[in-house]
Each structure stands twice: as C-alpha cells, then as structure tokens.
N, C-alpha and C positions, 0 to 999 in steps of 0.2 A: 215409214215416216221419214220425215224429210231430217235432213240438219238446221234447218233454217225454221224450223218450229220455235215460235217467242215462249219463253218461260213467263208464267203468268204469275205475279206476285198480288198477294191478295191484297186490298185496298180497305186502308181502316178507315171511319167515318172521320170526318175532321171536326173537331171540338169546339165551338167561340171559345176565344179567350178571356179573363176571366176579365173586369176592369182594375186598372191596378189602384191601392188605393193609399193615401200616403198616411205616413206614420202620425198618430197626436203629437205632438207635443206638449207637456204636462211642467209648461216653464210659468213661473209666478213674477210677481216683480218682489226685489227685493226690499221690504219696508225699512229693516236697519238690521246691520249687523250681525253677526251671530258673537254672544259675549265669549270672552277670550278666557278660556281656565287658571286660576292661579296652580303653579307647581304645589304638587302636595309637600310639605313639610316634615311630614312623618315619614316619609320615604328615602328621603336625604338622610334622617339622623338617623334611620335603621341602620342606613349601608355603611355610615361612619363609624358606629357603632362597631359592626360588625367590623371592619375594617381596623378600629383599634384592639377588639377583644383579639381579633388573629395574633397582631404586632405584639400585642403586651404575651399572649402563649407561648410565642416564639423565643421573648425574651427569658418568659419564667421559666421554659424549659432549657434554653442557654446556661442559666447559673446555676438550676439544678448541674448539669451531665458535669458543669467548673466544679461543683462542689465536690460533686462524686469524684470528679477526678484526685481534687486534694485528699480526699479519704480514704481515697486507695493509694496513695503514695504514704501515707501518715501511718497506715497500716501495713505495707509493706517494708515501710523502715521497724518498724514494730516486730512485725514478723522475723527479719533477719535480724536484731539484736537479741530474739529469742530463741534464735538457731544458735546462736554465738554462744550465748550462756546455757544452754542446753547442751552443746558438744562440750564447752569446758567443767560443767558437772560430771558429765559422763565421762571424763578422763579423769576428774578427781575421783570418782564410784568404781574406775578402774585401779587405780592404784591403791585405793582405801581394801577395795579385794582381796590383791592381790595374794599370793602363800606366804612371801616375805612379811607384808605387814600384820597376817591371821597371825602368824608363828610366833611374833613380835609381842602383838595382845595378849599368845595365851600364855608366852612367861610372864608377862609382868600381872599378869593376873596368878599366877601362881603355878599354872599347867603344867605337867611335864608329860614327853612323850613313852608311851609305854612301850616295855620290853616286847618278849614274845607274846602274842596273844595265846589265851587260856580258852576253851571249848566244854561246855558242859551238855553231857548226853541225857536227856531227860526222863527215858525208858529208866535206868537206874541209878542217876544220878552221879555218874562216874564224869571225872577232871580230866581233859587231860590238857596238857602244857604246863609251866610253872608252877600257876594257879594260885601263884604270889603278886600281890601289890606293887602296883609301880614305888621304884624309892624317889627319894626326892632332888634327887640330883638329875638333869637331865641330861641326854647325849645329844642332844642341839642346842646349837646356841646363834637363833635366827641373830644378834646382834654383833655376833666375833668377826674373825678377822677374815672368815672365808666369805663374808657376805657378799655380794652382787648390790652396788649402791643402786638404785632408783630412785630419778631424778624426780618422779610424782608422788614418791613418799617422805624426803627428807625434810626435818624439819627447818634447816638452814635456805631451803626454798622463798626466795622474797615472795611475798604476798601476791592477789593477784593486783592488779591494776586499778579495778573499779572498788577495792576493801582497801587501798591504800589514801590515805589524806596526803596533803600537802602541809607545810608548817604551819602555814595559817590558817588550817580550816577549811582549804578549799579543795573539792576533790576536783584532779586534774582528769583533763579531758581524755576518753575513749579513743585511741586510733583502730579507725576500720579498717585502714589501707595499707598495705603492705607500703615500706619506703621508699622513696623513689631512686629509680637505676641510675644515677651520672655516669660513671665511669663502665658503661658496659654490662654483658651478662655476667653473675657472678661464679665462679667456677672453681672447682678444686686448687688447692697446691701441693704438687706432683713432685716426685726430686727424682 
C-alpha cells in the first residue's frame, strides 16, 4: 500500500434545519396603574418599641450595678468599723484575762492561794501533805508593790473614744486615720 492512500472519513447525513421561530410576546397594554401600598404602621412602632425597651434595659441596668456599687462601699465602711471594734474588744478580753487581773478578782472576792497541796489515796484513805486548810492571810498580793502595771487593765485608763461624750451631749467624732506626718518620719530619741 501506497502513502498516498486518502483516509476515508465517514460522511453523516445532513439534517434541514429546523425553522427558527420567534419568541411570543405576552405584553398587555397598561389600563392604569398599579396602586402604590401604604407603609405598614405596625411595623414602625414594633421597632420603636423595641428600640426603646433596649434604651430603657440599658438604663435600668445602669443604676442597678450604681446602686450596687454604693452598697458595697456602705458595707464595706461597715465592715471595717466592725474589724476596729472587734480588735478593740479583743484587747480589752485580753487584759480582762490576764493572771494580774484573775489574781486581782480572786482577793477581792475573798480567795487566797493555797499552801502545799494535800493528796488523798483512795485504796485506804491515807493524807498525805498538810492536809490543813488554807489560812486566811494570803502569800500574794496581785495589788502590792511588786506588781507589773498593765496599761489594758488600770482603772485610771481614759475611756475609749466612742463611750466618751463631749460636754454638751455630743459624741465626738471617730478618727480612722492615723495623723498626718508634717515634720517627717517619726523616730526614736537616741542620746
């Protein structure tokens, strides 16, 4: 076979075409108008609505968190003048304790302290120590001259602050604050 042999392409039937056909048009004439819609009204005052219910939540949650805050200041000043008089009871419950002051009460109630202690054996009822009665004269004497003064028990102690009145009736006011430095930190004097 040669080179020059044609390639034989197969040959399809040819089709008429088809006729082409044009689109309807499905146009009217216009008789009048189409009527114009009025804006719904109910739809305005929903979103106003809404729009003030947000504003006014915003607000009332505002004054709440204000108020809360004054209440926690109001209670916090509370709180710390209740620390104040609870530490100054608890140093008067300290020195109302103390062995100076007990040993105090129990002479002027009559107490004395006693000698040697006495022991009794129960198996037969054997003494043994003195096994005599304190006498009435005591070997202390929490009030003499060897006493240790304490400044949270004497009675020559001025009163506190807030039990004291002024002459007219008026009780003076509570200082929180420690008083102010002018002249410097305050410091020992030394020789």
């Amino acid at each position: 076979m040669s080179m020059n042999a044609a390639v034989r392409t197969p040959v399809q039937p040819v089709q008429p075409a088809a006729p082409e056909r044009a689109p309807q048009r499905r146009l009217q004439p216009v008789t009048r108008p189409a009527p114009r819609r009025k804006p719904k009204l109910a739809y305005a005052l929903v979103a106003l609505s809404g729009a003030l219910a947000i504003g006014a939540a915003q607000v009332g949650l505002s004054l709440a968190i204000t108020q809360d805050s004054f209440t926690l200041a109001g209670l916090t000043s509370q709180q710390r003048e209740l620390d104040l008089r609870t530490h100054a009871l608890q140093e008067e419950l300290t020195g109302l304790s103390s062995p100076q002051v007990l040993a105090s009460s129990a002479a002027a109630l009559g107490m004395v302290v006693a000698g040697a202690p006495s022991y009794l054996r129960l198996s037969d009822g054997a003494v043994f120590g003195t096994g005599a009665g304190a006498d009435w004269n005591s070997t202390v004497d929490p009030n003499g001259s060897a006493a240790v003064g304490n400044v949270l028990v004497t009675e020559n102690a001025p009163p506190p602050q807030e039990d004291a009145e002024a002459v007219d009736g008026v009780t003076p006011p509570v200082q929180d604050l420690p008083p102010a430095i002018t002249d410097g930190l305050p410091s020992p004097t030394t020789h």
